[in-house]
N, C-alpha and C positions, 0 to 999 in steps of 0.2 A: 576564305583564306587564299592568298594570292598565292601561285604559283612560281617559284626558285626554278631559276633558269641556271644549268651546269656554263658555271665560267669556262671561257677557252683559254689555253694559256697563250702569253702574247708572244709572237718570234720576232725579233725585230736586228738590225743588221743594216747593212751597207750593200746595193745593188748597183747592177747595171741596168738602166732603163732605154727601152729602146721606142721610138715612133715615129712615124713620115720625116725623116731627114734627121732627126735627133738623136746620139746616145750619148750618155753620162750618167752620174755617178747621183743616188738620191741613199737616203735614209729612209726604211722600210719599218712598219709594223703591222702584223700580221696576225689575225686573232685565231688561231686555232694552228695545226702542224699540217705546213704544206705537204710534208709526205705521205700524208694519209689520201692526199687525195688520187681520185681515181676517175676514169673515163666517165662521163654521166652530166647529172645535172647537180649535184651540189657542186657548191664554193664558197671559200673565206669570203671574208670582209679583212679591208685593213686600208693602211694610208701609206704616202711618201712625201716625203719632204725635199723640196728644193727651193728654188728661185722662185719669186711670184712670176717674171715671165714663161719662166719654161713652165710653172705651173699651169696658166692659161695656154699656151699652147699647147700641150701635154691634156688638156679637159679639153678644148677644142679637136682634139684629133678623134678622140672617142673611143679608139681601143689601143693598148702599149703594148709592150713586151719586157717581164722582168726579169733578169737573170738574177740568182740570191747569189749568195757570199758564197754557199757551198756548193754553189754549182745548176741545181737543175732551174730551167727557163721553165716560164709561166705566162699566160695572157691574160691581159686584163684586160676590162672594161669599165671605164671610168664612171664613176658616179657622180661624182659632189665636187665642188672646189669653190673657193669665196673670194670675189675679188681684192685683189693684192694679199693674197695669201698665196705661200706656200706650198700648204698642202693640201694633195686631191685625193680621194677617199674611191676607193676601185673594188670589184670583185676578183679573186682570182680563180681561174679554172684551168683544168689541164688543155 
């Protein structure tokens, strides 16, 4: 019997993204509640959305900085991103 994995709920919203020379404005989603997390080693997973160039340079730099809608800043470290897309796919950690 395969094992059911507990969904995360998704948070998703408008950020400010910061990196090597870069800040502006992306579309965020975020699979679990940023709040919860805490000094250590878990982290979300989630994506942003922007421009396919800021996307590749934004994957090319290899870690961000994301401020949410509501305020508190986050670091990420980029995962995934497909050329001439968009969006790049990060963990986020305190």
């Amino acid at each position: 019997m395969p094992r059911l994995r507990k969904q995360l709920p998704a948070q998703t919203g408008v950020g400010e993204l910061r990196f090597g020379g870069f800040s502006g404005s992306v579309d965020y989603e975020i699979a679990g509640d940023p709040a919860s997390l805490r000094l250590g080693p878990l982290r979300l997973r989630g994506a942003f959305t922007t421009t396919p160039q800021t996307a590749a340079d934004a994957f090319r730099a290899g870690e961000a900085e994301l401020t949410l809608d509501g305020g508190p800043r986050f670091r990420l470290t980029l995962l995934g991103h497909s050329t001439d897309s968009g969006v790049v796919y990060f963990e986020l950690r305190v």
